[in-house]
PyMOL Python script that loads the backbone (N, CA, C, O; Angstrom):
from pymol import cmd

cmd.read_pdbstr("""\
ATOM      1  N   UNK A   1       4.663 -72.698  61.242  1.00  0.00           N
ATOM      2  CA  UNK A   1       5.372 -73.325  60.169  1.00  0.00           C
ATOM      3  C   UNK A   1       6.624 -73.970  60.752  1.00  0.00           C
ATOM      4  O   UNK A   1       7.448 -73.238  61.301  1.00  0.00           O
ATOM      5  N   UNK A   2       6.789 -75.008  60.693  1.00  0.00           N
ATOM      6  CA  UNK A   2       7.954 -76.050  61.297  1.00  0.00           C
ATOM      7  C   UNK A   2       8.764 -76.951  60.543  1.00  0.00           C
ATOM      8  O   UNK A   2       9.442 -77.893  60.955  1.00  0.00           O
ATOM      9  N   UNK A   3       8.588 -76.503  59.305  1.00  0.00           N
ATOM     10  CA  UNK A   3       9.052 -77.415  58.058  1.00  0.00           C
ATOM     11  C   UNK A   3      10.302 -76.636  57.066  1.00  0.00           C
ATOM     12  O   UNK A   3       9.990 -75.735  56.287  1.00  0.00           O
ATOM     13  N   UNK A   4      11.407 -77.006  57.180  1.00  0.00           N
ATOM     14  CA  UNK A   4      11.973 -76.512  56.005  1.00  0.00           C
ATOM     15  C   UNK A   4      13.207 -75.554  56.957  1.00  0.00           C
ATOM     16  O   UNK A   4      13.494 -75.317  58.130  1.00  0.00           O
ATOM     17  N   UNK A   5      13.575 -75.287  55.846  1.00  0.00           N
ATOM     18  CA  UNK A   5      15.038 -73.988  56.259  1.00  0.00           C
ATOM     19  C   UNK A   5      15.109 -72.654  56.787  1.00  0.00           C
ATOM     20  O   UNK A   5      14.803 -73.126  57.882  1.00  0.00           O
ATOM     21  N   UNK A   6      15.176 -71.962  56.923  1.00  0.00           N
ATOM     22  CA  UNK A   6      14.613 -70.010  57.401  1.00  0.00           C
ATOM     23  C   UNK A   6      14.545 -69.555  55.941  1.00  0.00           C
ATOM     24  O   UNK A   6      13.870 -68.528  55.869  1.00  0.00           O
ATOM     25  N   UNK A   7      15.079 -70.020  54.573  1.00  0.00           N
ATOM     26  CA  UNK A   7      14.817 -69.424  53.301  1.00  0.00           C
ATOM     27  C   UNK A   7      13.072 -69.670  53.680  1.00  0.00           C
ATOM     28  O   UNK A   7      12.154 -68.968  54.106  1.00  0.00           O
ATOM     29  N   UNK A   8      13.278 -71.247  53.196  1.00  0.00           N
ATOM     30  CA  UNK A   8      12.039 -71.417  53.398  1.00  0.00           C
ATOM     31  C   UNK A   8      10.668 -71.098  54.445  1.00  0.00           C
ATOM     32  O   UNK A   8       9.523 -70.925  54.027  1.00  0.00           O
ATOM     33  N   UNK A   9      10.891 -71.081  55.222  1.00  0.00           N
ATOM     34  CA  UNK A   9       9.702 -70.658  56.362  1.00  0.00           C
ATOM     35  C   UNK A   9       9.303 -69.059  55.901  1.00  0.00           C
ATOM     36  O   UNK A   9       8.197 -68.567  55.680  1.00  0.00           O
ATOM     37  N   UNK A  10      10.807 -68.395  55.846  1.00  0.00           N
ATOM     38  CA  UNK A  10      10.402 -67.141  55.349  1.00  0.00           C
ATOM     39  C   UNK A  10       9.551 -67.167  53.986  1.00  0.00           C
ATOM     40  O   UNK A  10       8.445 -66.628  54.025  1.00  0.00           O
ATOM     41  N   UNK A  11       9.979 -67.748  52.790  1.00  0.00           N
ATOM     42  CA  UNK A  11       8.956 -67.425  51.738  1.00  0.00           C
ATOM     43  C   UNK A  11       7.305 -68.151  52.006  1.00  0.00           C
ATOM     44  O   UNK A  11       6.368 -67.650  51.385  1.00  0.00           O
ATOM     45  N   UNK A  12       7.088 -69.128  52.789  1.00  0.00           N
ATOM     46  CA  UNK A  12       6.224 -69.965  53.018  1.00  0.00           C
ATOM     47  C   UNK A  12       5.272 -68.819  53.862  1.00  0.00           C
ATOM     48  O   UNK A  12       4.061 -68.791  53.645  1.00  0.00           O
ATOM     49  N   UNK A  13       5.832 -67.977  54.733  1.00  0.00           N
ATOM     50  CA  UNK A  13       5.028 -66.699  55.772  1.00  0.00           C
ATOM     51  C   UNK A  13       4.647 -66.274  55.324  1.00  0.00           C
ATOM     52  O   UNK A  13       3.433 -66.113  55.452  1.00  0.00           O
ATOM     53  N   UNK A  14       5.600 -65.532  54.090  1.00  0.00           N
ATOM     54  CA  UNK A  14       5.088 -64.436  52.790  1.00  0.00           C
ATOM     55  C   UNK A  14       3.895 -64.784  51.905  1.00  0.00           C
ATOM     56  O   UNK A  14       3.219 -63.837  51.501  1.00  0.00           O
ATOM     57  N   UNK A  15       3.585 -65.901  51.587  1.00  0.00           N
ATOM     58  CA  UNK A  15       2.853 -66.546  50.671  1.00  0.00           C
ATOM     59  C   UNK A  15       1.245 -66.880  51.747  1.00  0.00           C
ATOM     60  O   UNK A  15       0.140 -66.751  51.219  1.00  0.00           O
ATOM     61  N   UNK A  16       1.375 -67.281  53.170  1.00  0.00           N
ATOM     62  CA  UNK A  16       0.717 -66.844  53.822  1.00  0.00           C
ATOM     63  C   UNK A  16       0.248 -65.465  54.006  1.00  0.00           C
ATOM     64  O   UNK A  16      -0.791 -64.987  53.551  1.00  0.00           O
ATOM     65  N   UNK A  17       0.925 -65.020  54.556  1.00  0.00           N
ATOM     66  CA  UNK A  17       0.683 -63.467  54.608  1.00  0.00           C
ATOM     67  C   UNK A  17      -0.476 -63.181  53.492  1.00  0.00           C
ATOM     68  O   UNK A  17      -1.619 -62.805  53.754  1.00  0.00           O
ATOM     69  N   UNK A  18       0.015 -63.417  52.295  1.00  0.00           N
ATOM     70  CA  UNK A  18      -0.769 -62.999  50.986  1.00  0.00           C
ATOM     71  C   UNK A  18      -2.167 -63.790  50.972  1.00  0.00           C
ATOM     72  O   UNK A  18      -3.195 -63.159  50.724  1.00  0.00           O
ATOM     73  N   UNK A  19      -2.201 -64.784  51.163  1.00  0.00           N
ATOM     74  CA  UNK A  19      -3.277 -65.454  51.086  1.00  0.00           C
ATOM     75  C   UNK A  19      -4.447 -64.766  52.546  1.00  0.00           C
ATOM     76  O   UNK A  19      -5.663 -64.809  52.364  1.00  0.00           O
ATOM     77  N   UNK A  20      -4.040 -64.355  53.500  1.00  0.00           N
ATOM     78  CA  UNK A  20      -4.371 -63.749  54.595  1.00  0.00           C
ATOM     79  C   UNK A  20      -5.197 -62.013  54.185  1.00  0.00           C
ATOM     80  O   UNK A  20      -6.303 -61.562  54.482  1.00  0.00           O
ATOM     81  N   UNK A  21      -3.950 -61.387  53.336  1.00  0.00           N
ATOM     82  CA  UNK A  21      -4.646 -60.458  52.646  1.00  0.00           C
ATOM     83  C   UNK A  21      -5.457 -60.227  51.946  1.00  0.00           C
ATOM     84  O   UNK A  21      -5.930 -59.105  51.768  1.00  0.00           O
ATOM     85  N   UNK A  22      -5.943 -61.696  51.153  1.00  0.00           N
ATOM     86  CA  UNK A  22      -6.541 -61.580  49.749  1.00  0.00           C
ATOM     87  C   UNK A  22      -7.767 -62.299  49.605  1.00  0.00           C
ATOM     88  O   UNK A  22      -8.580 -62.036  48.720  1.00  0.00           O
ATOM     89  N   UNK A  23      -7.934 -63.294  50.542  1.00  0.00           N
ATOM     90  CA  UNK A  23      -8.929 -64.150  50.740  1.00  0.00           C
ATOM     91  C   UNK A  23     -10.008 -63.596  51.821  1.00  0.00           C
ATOM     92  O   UNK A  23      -9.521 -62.677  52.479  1.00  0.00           O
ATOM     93  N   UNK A  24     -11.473 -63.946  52.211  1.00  0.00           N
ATOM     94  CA  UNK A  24     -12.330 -63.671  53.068  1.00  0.00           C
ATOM     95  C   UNK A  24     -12.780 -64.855  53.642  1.00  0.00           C
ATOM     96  O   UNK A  24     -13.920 -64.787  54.102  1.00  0.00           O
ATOM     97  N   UNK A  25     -12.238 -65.860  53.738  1.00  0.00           N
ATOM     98  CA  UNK A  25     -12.213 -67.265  54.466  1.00  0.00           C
ATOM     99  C   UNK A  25     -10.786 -67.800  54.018  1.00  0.00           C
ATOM    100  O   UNK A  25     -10.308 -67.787  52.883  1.00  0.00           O
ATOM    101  N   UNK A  26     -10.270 -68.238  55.108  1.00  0.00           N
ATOM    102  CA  UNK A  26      -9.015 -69.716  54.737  1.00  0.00           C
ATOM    103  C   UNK A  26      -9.088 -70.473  55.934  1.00  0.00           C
ATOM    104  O   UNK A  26      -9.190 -70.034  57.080  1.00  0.00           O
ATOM    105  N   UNK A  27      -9.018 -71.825  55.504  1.00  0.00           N
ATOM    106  CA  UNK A  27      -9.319 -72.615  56.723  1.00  0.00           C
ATOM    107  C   UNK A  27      -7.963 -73.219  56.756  1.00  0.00           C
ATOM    108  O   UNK A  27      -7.389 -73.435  55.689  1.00  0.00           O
ATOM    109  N   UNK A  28      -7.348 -73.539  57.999  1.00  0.00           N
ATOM    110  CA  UNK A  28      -6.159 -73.848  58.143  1.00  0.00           C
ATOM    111  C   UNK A  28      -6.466 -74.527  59.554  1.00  0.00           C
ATOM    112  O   UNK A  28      -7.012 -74.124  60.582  1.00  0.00           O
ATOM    113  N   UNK A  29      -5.856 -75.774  59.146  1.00  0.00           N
ATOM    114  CA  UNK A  29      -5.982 -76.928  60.530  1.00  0.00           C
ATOM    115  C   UNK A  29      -4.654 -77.094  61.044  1.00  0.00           C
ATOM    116  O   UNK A  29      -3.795 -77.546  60.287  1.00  0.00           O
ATOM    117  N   UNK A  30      -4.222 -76.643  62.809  1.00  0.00           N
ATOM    118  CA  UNK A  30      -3.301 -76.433  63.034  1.00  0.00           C
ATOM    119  C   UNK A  30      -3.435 -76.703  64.940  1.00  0.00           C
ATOM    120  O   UNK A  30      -4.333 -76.391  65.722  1.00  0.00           O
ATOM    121  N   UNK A  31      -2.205 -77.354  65.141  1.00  0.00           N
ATOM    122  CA  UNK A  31      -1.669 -77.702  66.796  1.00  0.00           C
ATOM    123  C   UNK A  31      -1.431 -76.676  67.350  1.00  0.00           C
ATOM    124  O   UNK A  31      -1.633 -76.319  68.511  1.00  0.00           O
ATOM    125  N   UNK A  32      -0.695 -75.857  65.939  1.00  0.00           N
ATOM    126  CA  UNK A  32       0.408 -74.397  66.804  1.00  0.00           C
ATOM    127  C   UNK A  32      -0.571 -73.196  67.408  1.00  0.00           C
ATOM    128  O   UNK A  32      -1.208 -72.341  66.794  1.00  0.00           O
ATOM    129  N   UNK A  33      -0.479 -73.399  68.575  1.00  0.00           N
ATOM    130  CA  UNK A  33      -1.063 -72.581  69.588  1.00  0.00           C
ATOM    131  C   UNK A  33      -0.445 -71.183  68.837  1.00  0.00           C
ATOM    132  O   UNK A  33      -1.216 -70.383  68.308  1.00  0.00           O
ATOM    133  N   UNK A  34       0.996 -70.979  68.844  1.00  0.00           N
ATOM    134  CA  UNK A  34       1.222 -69.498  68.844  1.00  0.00           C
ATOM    135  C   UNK A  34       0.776 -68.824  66.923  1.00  0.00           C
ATOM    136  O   UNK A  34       0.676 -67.694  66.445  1.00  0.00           O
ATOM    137  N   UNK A  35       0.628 -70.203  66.362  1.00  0.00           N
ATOM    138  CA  UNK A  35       0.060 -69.837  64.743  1.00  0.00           C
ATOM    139  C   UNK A  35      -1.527 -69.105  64.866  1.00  0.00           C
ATOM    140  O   UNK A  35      -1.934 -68.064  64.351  1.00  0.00           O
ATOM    141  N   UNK A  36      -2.219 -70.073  65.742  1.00  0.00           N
ATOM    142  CA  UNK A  36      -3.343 -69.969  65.888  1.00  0.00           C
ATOM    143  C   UNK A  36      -3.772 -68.413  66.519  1.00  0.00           C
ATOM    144  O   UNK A  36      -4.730 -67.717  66.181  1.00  0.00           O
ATOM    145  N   UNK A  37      -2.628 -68.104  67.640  1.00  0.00           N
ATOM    146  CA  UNK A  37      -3.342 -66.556  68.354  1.00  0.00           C
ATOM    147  C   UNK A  37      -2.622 -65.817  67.061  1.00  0.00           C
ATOM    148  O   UNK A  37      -3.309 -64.835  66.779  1.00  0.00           O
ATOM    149  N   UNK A  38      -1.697 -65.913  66.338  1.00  0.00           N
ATOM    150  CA  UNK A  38      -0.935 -64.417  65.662  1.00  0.00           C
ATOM    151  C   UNK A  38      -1.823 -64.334  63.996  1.00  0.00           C
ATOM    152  O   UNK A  38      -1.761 -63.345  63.266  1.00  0.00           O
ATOM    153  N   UNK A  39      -2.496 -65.421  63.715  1.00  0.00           N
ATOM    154  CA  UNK A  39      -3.309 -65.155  62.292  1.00  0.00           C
ATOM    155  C   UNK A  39      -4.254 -65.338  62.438  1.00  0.00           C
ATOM    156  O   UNK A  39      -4.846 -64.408  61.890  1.00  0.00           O
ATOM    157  N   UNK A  40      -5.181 -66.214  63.008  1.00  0.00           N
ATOM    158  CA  UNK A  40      -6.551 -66.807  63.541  1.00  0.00           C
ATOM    159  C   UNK A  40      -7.766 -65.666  63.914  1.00  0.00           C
ATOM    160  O   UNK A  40      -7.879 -65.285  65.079  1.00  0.00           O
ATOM    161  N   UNK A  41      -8.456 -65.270  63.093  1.00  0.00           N
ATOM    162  CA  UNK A  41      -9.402 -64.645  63.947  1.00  0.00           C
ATOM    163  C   UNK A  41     -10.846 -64.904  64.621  1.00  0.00           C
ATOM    164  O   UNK A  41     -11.666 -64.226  65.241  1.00  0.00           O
ATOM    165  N   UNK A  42     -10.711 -66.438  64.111  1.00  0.00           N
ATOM    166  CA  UNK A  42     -11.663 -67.348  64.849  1.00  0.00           C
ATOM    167  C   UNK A  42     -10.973 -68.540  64.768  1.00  0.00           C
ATOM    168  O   UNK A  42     -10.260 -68.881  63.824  1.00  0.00           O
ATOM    169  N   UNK A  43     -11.254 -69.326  66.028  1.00  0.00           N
ATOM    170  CA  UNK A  43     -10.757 -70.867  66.137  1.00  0.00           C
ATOM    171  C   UNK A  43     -11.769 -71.621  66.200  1.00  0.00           C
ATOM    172  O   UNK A  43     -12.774 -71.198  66.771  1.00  0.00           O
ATOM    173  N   UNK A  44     -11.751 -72.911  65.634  1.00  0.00           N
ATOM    174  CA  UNK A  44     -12.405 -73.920  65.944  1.00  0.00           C
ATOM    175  C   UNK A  44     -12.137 -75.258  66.661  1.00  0.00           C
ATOM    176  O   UNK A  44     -11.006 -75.676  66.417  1.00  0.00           O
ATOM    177  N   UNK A  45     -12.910 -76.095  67.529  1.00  0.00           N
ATOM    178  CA  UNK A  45     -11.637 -76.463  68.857  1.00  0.00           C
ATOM    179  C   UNK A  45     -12.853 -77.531  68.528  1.00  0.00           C
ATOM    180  O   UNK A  45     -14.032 -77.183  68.577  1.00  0.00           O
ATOM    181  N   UNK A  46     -12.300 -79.300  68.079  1.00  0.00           N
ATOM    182  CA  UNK A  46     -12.933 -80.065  67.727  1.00  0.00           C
ATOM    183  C   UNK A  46     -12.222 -81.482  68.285  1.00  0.00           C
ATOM    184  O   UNK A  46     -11.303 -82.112  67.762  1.00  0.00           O
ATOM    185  N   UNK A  47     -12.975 -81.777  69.555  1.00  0.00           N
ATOM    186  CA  UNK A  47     -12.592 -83.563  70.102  1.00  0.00           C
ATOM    187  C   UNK A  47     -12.934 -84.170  69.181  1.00  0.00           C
ATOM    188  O   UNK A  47     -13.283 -83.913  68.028  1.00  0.00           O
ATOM    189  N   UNK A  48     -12.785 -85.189  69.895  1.00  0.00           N
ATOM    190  CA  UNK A  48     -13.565 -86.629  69.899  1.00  0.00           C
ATOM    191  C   UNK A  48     -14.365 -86.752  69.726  1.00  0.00           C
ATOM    192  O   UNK A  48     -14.519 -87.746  69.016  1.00  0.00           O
ATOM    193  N   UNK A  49     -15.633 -86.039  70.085  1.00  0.00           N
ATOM    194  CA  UNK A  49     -16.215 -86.259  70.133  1.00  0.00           C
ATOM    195  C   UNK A  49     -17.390 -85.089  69.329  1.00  0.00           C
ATOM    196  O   UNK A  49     -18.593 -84.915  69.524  1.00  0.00           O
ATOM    197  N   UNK A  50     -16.325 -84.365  68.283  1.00  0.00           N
ATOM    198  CA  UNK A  50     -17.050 -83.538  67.403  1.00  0.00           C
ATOM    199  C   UNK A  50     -16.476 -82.047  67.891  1.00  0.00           C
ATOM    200  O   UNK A  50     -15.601 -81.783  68.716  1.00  0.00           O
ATOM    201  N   UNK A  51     -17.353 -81.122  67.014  1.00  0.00           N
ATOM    202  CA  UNK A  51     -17.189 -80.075  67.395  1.00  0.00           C
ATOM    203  C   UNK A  51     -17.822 -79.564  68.483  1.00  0.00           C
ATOM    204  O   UNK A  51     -19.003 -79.703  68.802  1.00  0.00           O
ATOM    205  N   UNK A  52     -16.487 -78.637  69.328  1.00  0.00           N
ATOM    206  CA  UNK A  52     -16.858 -78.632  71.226  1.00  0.00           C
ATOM    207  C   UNK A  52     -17.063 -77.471  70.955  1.00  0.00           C
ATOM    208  O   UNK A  52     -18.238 -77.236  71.240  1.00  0.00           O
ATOM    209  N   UNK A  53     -16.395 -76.268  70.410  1.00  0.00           N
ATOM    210  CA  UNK A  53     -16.693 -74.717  70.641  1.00  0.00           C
ATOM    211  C   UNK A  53     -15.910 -73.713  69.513  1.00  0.00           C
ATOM    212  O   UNK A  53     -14.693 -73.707  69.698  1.00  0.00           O
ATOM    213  N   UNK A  54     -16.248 -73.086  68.678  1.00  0.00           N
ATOM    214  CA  UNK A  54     -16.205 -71.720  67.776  1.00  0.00           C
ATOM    215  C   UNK A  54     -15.953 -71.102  68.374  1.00  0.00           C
ATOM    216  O   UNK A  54     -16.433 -71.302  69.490  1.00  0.00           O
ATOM    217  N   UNK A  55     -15.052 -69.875  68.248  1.00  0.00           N
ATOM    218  CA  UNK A  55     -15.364 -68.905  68.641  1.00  0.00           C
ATOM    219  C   UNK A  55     -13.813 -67.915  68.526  1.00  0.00           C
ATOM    220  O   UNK A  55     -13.032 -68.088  67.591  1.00  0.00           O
ATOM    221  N   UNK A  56     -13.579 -66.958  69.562  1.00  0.00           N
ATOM    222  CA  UNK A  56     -12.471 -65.947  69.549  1.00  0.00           C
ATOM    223  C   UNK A  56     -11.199 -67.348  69.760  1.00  0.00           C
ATOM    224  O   UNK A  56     -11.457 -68.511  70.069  1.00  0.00           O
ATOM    225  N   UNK A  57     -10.271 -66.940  69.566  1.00  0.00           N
ATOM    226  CA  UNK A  57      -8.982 -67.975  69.859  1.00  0.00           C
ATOM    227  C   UNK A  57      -8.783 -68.505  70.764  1.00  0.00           C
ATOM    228  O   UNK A  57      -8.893 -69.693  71.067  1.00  0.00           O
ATOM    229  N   UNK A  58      -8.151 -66.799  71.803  1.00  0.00           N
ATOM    230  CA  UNK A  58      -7.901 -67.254  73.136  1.00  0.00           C
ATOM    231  C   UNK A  58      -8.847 -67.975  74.071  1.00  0.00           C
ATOM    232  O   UNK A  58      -8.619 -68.358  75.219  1.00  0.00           O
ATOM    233  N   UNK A  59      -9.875 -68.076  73.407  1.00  0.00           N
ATOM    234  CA  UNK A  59     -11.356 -68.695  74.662  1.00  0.00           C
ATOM    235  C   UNK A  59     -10.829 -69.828  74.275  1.00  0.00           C
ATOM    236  O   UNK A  59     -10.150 -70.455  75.088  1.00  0.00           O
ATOM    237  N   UNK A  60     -11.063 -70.422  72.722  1.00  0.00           N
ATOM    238  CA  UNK A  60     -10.936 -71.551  72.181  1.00  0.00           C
ATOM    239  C   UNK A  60      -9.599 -72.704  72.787  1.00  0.00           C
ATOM    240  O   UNK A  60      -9.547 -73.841  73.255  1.00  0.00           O
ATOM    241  N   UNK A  61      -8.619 -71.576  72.427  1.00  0.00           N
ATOM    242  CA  UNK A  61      -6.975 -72.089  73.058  1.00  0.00           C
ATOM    243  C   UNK A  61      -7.509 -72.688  74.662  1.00  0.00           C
ATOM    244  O   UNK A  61      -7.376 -73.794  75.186  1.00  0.00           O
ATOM    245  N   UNK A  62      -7.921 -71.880  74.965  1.00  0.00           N
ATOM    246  CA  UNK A  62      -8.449 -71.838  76.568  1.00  0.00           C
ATOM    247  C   UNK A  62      -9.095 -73.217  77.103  1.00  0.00           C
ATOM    248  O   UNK A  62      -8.567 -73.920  77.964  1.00  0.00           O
ATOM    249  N   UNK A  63     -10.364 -73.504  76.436  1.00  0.00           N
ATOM    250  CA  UNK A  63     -10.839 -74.550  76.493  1.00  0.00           C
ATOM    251  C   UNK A  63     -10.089 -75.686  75.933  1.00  0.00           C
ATOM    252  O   UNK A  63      -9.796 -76.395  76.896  1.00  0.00           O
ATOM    253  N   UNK A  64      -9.673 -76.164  74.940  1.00  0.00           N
ATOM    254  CA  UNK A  64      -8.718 -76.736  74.619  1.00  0.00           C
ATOM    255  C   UNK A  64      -7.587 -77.208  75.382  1.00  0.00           C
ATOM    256  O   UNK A  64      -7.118 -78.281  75.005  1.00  0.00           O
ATOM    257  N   UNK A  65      -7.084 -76.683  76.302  1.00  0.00           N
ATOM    258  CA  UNK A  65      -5.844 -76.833  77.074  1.00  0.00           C
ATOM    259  C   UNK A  65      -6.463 -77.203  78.145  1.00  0.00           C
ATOM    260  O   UNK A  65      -5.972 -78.066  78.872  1.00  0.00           O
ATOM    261  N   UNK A  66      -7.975 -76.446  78.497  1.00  0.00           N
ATOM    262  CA  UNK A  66      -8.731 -77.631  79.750  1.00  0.00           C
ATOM    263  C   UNK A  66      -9.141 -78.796  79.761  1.00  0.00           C
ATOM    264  O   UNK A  66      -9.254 -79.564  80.716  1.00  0.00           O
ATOM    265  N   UNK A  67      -9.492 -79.023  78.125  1.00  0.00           N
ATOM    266  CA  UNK A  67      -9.886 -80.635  77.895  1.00  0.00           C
ATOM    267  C   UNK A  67      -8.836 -81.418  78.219  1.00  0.00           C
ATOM    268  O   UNK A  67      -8.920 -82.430  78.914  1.00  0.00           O
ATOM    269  N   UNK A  68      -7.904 -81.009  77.765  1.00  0.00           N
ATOM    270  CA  UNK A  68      -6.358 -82.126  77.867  1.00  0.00           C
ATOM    271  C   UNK A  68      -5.858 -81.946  78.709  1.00  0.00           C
ATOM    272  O   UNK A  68      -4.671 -82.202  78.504  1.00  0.00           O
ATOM    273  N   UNK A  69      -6.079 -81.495  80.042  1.00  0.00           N
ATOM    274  CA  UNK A  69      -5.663 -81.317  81.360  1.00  0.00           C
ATOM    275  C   UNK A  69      -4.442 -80.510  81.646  1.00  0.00           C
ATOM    276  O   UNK A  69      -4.049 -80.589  82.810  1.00  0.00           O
ATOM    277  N   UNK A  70      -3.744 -79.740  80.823  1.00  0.00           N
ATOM    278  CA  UNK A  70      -3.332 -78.546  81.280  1.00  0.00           C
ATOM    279  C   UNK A  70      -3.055 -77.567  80.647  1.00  0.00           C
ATOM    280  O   UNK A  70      -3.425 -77.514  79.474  1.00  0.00           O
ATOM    281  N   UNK A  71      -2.266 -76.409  81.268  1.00  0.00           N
ATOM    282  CA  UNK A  71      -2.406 -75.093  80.942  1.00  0.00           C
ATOM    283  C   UNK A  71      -1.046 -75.185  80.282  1.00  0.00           C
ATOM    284  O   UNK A  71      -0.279 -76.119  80.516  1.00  0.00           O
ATOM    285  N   UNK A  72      -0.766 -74.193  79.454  1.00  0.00           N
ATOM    286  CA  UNK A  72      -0.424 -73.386  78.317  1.00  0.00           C
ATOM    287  C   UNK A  72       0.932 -73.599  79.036  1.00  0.00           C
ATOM    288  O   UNK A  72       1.550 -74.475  78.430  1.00  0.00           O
ATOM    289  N   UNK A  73       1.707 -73.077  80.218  1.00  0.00           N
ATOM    290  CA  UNK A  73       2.512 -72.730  81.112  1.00  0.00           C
ATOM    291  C   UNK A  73       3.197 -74.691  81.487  1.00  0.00           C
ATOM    292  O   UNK A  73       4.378 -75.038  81.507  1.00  0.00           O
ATOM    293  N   UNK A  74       2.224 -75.391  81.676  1.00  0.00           N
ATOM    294  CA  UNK A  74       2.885 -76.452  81.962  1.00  0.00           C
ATOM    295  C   UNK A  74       2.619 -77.520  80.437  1.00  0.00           C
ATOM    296  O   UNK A  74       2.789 -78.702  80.736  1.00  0.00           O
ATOM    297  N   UNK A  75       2.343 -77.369  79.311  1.00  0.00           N
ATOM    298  CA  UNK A  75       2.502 -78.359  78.337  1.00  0.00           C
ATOM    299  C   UNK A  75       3.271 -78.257  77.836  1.00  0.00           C
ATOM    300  O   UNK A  75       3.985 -77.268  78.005  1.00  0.00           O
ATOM    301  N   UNK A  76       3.553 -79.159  76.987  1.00  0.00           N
ATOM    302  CA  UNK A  76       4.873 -79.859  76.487  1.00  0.00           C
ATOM    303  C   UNK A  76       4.841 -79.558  74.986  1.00  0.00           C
ATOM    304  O   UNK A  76       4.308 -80.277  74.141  1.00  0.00           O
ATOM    305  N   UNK A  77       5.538 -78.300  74.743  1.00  0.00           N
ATOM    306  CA  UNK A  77       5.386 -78.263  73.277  1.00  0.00           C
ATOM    307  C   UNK A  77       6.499 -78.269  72.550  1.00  0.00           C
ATOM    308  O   UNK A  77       7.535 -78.219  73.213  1.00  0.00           O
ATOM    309  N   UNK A  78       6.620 -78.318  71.291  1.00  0.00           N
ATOM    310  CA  UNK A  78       7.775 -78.709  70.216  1.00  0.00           C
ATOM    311  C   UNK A  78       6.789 -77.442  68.854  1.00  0.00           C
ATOM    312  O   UNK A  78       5.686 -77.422  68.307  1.00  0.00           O
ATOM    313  N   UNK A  79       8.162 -76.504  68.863  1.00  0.00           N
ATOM    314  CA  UNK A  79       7.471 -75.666  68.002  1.00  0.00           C
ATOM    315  C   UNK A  79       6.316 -74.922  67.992  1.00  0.00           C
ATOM    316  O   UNK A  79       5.717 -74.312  67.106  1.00  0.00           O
ATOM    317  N   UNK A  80       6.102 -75.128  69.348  1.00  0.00           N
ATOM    318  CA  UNK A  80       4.944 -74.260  69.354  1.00  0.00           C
ATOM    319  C   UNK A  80       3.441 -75.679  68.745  1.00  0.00           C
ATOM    320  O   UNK A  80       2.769 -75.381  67.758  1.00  0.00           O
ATOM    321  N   UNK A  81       3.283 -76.468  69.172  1.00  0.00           N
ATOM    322  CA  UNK A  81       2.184 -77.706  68.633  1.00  0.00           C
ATOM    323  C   UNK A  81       2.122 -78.261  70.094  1.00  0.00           C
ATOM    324  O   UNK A  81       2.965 -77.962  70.939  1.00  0.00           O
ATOM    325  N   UNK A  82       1.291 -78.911  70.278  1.00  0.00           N
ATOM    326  CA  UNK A  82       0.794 -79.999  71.882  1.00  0.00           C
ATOM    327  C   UNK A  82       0.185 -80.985  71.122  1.00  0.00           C
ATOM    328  O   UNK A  82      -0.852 -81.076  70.464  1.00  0.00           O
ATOM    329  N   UNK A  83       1.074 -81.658  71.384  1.00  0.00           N
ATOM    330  CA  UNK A  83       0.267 -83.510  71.064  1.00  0.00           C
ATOM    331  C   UNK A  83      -1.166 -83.564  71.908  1.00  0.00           C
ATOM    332  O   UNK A  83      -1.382 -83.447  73.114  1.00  0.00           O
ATOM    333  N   UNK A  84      -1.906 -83.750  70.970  1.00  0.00           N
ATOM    334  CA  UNK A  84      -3.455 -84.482  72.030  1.00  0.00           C
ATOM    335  C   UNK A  84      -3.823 -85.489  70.562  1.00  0.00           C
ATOM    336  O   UNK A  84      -4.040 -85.191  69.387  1.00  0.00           O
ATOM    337  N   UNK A  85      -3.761 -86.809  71.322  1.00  0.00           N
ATOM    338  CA  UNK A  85      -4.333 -87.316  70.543  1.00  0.00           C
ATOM    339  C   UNK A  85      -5.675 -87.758  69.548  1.00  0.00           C
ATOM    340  O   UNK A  85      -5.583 -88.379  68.489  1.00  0.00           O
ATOM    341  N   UNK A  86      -7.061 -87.218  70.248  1.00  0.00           N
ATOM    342  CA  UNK A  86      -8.037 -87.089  70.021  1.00  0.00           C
ATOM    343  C   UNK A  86      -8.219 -85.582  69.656  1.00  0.00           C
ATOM    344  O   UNK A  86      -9.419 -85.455  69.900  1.00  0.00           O
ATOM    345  N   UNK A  87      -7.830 -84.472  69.265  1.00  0.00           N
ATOM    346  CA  UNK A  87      -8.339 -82.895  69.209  1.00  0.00           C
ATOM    347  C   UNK A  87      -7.619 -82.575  68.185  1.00  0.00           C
ATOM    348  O   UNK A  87      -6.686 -83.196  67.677  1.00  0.00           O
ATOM    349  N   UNK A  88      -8.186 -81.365  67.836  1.00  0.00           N
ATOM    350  CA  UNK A  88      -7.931 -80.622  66.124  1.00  0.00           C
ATOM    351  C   UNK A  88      -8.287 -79.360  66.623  1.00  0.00           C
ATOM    352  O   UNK A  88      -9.135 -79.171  67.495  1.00  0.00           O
ATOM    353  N   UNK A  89      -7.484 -78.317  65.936  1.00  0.00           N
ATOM    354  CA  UNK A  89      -8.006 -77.425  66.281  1.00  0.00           C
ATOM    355  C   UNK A  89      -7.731 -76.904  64.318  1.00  0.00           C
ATOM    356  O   UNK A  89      -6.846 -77.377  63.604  1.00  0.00           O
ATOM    357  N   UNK A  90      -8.699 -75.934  63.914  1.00  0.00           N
ATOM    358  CA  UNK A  90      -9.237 -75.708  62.627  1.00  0.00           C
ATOM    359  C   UNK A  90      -8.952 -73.987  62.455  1.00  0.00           C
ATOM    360  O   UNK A  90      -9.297 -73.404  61.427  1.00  0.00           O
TER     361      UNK A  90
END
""", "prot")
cmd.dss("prot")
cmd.show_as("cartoon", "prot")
cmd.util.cbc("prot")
cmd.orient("prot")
């Protein structure tokens, strides 16, 4: 969450949170690597060229950061998100 004030982010978590508790699917399309490992219990990791691989996060994160030529340690992030212009992660 990268939007808004700490009131806000905080009630926006909470309201997550809840929806996390209460639901048995939520699909949430998201850059943020560190959103993706701390709520995610499956990722979906989708180029250009469609959907590349399902599965556990960290594999997903994994592959993902190999398509776009680097690792986790050397990309360039803002908030926790990596610009790739062609990729989605779901």
């Amino acid at each position: 969450m990268s939007a808004g004030d700490i009131s806000f982010k905080k009630k926006a978590e909470r309201r997550l949170e809840s929806f996390l508790n209460n639901v048995r699917v939520l699909v949430v399309v998201s850059h943020g690597i560190p959103f993706i490992r701390d709520k995610c219990n499956k990722a979906l990791f989708i180029s250009k060229h469609g959907p590349s691989f399902f599965g556990d996060p960290e594999e997903v994160i994994s592959r993902y950061l190999n398509e776009i030529g680097t690792s986790l340690d050397s990309a360039t992030m803002t908030n926790g998100l990596i610009d790739a212009d062609s990729t989605e992660f779901i």
